[in-house]
C-alpha positions as CSV (number, residue, x, y, z in Angstrom):
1,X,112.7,113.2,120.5
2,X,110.2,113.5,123.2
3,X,110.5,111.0,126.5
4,X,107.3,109.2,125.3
5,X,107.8,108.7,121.5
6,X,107.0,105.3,120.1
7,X,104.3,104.9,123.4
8,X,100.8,104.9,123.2
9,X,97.8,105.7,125.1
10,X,94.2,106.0,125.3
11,X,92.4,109.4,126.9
12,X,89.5,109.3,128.7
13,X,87.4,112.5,129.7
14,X,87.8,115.0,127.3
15,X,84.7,117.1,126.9
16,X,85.8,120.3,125.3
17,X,89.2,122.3,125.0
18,X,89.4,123.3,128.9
19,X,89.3,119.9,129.7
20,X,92.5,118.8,132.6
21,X,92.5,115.4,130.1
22,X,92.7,117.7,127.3
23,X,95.8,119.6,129.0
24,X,96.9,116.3,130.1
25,X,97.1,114.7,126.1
26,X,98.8,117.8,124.6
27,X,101.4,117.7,127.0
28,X,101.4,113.8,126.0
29,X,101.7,114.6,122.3
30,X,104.4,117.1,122.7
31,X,106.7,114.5,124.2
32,X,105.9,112.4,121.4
33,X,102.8,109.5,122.7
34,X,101.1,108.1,119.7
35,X,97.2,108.7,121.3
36,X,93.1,107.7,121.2
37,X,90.6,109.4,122.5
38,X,87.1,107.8,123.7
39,X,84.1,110.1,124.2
40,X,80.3,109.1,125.1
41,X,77.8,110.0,122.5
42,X,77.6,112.5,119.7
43,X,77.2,115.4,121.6
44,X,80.7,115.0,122.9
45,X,81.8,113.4,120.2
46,X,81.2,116.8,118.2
47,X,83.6,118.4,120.7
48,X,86.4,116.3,121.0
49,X,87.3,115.0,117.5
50,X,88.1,118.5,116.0
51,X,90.3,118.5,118.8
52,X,92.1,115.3,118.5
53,X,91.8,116.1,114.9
54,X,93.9,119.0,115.1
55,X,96.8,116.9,117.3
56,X,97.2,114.3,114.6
């Protein structure tokens, strides 16, 4: 059990997989946050779902 399980959160800035917010929300996931992600547009939106995608 992670130090962040049953927590949530919301991630803001991800544009592709070399991201510091991308860094930031898989070190979030390992310890176990629940999270979103927000992106602006489809253009990012085509980068950043696979990748929230493949966190769960």
């Amino acid at each position: 059990m992670g130090i962040l399980q049953g927590k949530r959160g919301v991630i803001f800035g991800v544009a592709n997989e070399r991201s510091i917010a991308w860094a930031i929300s898989q070190a979030l996931h390992r310890e176990g946050a629940e999270l979103a992600f927000t992106y602006a547009g489809e253009v990012l939106e085509r980068r950043v779902r696979p990748l929230a995608e493949g966190i769960g």
